[in-house]
N, C-alpha and C positions, 0 to 999 in steps of 0.2 A: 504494500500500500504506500502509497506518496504519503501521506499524512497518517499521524499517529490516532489511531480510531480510540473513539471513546469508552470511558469504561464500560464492562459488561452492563447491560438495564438500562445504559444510558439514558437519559430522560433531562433535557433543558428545552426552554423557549428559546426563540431564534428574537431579541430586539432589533429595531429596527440599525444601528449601529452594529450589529454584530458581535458584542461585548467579548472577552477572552476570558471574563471571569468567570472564577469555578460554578459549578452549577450548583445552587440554594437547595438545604435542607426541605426548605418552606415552599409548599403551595402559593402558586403566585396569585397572587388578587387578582381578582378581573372586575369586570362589571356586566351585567346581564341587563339587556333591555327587552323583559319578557312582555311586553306591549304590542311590539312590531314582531310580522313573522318572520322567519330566518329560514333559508333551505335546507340546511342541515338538521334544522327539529321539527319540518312540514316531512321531510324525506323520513326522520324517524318515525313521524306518526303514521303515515304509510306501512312502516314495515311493521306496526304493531308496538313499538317500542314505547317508554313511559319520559323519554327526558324530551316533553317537549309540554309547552304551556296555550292555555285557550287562544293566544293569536295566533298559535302556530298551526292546533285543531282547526279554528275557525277557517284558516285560511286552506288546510288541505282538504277540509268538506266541500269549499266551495268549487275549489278544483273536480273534485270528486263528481258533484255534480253537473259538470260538464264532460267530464271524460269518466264513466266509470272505470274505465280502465286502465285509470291512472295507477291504481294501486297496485294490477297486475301486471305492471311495465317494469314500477319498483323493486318487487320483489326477483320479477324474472332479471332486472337487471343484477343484483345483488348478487343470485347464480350464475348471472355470465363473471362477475368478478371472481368468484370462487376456482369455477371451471379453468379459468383463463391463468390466473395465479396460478393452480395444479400443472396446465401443460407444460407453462415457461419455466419452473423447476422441477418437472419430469421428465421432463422431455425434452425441452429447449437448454438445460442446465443453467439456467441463468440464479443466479445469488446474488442479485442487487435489485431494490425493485424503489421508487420514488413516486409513492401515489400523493398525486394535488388532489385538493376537495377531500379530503378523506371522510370528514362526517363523524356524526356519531359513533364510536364503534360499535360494532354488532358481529357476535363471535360465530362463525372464526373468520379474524381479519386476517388482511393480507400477511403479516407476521407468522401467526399460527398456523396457514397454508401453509408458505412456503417453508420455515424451518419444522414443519411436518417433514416437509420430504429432506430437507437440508440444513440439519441447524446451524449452520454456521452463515446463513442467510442473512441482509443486510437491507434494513429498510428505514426509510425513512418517509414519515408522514409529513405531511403540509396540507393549514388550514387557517383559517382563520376568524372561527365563532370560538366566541369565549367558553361555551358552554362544551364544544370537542376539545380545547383546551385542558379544561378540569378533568375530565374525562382521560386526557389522554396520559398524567401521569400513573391512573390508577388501573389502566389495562391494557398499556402498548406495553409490555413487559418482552422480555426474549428470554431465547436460549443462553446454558451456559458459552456457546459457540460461537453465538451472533447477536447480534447488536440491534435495537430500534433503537433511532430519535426522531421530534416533533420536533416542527419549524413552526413559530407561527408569523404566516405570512399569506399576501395574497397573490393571487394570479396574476395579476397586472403587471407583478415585477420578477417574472421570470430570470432576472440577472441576479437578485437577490436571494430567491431558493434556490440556485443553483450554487454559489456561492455558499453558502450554509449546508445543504448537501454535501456537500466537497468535504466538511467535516467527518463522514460517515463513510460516504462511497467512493470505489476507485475507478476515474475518468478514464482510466485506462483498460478497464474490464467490463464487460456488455453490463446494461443496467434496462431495467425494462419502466419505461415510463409509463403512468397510470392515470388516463385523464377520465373518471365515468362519471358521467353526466354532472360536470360541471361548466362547459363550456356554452351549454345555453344560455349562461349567465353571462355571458362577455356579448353584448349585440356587435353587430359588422364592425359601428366605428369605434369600436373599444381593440380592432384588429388582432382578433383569433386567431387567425391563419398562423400572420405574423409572429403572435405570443409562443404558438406551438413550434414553427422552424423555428423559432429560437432556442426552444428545449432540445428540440430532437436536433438540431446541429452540433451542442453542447457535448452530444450522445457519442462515443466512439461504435463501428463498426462490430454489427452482430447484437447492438443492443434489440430491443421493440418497444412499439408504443400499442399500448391498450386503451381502447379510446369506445366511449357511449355520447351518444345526443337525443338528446328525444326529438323523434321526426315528426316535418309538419305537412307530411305526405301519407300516413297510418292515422286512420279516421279524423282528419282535414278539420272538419267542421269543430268538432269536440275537443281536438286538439287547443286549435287558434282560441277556443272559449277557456280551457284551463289555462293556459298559458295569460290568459289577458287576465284573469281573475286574480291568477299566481302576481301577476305584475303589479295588480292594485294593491294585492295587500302587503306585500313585501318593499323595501326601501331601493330593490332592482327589479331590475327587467327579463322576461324569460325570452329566450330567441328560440324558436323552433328550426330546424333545418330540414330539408329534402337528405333523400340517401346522397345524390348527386353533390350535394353540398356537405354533407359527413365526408365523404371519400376523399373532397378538396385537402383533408386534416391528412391525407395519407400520402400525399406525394410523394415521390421520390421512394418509395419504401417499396415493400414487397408483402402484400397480404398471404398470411398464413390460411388453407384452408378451413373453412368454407367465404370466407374471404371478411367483405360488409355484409350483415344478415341484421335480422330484428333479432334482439340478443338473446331470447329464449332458441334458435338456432345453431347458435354456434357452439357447433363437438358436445352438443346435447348426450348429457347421461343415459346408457342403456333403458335407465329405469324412466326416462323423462317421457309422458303420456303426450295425447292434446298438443303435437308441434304445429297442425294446423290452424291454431289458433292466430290471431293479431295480437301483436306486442308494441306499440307505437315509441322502440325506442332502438335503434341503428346499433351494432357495437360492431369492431373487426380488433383484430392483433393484427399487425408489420411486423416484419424484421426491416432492419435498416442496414443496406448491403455493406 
């Protein structure tokens, strides 16, 4: 490794300076403004989960009501993330994984996947709701072998999580980036495209990018009404994309098969029923030649 990795469990906040000091005994304070909804505790209540508060219900009801099957997109996406972590450390042997949006956790995260198959497996989270925060020192834990840490930081400043990354992971060995379903949240002129070649340039050869959107080409109508709803009550904007516009996220790469699919599709479990169903949410893996 170029850099001296952190200790075992590792667990610090990434400041906006980047501080070198030791990482604090103490729980860092936050501030919670359970008022406004937040994606990451509307996406919890989707999945059933309890760390989310009435603006957050309120607001993923009302989604709900416009797309019933919003909830079934959520969860299907959840198992695309599972599935996808499994192949790239079974199969891909990758040991470095960098998921942005990471959200609530909800077991088993990307850590407990991958140092399932590898403990010696190296991840690191990025987010930035106060409430994955608090959360994150008390169950992003690792192996004796490998290593988690939390950045907290936003999308917007991919030069920034990359940089703090660098504390954890080595640029010099494949790392598989993890974007699911947060990039709806970046609309055109907040430049997605852009945000992403800048991670996956960042990326040495043999890494991949794991990437979800929710499309706004899978029940159209219901769609464009959750998404506008999700917009009112939250302090951002949901962007939907076409598949054609998800795949723009894949240039230059090389889709692993079954390629862009709606993510209850992709390398689906023997046991997985009902794949004829509609899932109104895009996901593919790349390799990045």
């Amino acid at each position: 490794m170029q850099n001296d990795p952190p200790p075992r469990n590792a667990w610090r906040r990434t400041e906006d300076a980047l501080s070198d000091e030791p990482d604090s005994d103490q729980a860092p304070a936050v501030e919670l403004n359970t008022n406004v909804a937040h994606p990451a505790r509307v996406y919890d209540y989707w999945l059933g989960g309890k760390d989310n508060f009435p603006a957050d219900a309120a607001a993923a009801e009302q989604a709900m009501e416009a797309l019933p099957q919003v909830v079934d997109g959520a969860r299907a996406n959840r198992a695309f993330l599972r599935r996808s972590v499994r192949y790239l450390a079974s199969e891909a042997g990758i040991r470095q994984f960098l998921d942005i949006g990471t959200g609530i956790p909800t077991s088993p995260n990307v850590h407990e996947i991958a140092q399932g198959v590898a403990p010696e497996s190296r991840i690191v989270y990025v987010d930035n709701d106060p409430i994955v925060l608090v959360h994150a020192r008390a169950l992003l834990t690792s192996t004796p072998e490998g290593v988690t840490d939390y950045v907290d930081a936003d999308l917007h400043d991919p030069d920034r999580i990359l940089k703090a990354a660098r504390r954890t992971l080595d640029f010099e060995q494949p790392i598989a980036l993890m974007l699911l379903t947060i990039l709806q949240l970046l609309p055109d002129d907040h430049h997605p495209y852009e945000i992403v070649r800048r991670l996956v340039d960042a990326l040495p050869s043999g890494s991949y990018l794991v990437l979800s959107q929710p499309g706004s080409d899978v029940f159209p109508e219901g769609a464009a009404g959750a998404a506008a709803r999700l917009s009112h009550g939250m302090p951002m904007s949901v962007t939907l994309r076409s598949h054609d516009q998800v795949a723009r996220f894949f240039n230059g790469l090389e889709f692993v098969d079954p390629g862009l699919v709606q993510v209850h599709r992709w390398r689906p479990d023997p046991s997985d029923k009902d794949l004829d169903r509609k899932v109104a949410v895009h996901g593919g893996v790349a390799r990045k030649p």
